[in-house]
N, C-alpha and C positions, 0 to 999 in steps of 0.2 A: 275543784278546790284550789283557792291561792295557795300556793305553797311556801311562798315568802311569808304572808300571813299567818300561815300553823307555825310556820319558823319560828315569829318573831312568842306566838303567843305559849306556845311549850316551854322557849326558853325563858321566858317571863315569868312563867309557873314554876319552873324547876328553883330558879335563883329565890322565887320570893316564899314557897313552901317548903324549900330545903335549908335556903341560907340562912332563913333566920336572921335576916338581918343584918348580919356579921361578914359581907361581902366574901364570905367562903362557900363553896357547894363544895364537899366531900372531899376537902385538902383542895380542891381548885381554887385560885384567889379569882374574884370577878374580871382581874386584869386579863384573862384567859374568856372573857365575855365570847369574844369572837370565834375563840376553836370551839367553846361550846355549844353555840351557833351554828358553826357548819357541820359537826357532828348529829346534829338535831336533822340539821335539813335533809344532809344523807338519809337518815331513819326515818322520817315524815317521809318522804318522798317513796321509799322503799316500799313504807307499809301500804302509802296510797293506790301503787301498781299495783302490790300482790291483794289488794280489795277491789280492785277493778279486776283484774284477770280472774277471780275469786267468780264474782258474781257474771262476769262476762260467760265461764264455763258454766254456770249451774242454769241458766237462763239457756244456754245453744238448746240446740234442737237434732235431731238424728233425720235423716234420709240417706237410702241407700248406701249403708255403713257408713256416712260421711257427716259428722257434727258441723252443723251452721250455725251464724248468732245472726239476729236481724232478719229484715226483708231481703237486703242486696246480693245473698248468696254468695256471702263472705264464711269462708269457714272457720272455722273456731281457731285450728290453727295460726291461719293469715291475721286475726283480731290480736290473739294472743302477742303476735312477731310484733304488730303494729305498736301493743302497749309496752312492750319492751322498748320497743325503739320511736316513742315517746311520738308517735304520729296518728 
């Protein structure tokens, strides 16, 4: 997923099905364009891990009490560390 791209297209949605036109979102004047932007991106970004991490556990696999995801005998844990820490 681009994530600059959900960025721009959420915050595009918000201002044009909220504002009404009226360069207000919910007492924010559009001049606030920008923080509402990176507020977006923190929360896109958030939700896109915990949907990777989501589907990364329900997909592992068990052997000898130890959950793996994939071929490479990476374990769920180590996958999980990885999407945390964005690698």
């Amino acid at each position: 997923m681009d994530i600059e791209k959900r960025t721009e297209e959420v915050t595009e949605q918000i201002y044009a099905g909220y504002g009404s036109g009226t360069g207000v979102l919910f007492g924010i004047p559009s001049s606030l364009r920008d923080a509402v932007r990176a507020v977006v991106k923190v929360v896109v970004r958030v939700e896109y891990k915990e949907g990777l991490k989501e589907g990364v556990t329900r997909f592992a696999w068990w052997k000898e009490g130890v959950q793996y995801v994939g071929t490479t005998g990476k374990t769920l844990k180590q996958a999980l560390e990885d999407i945390d820490n964005d690698r």
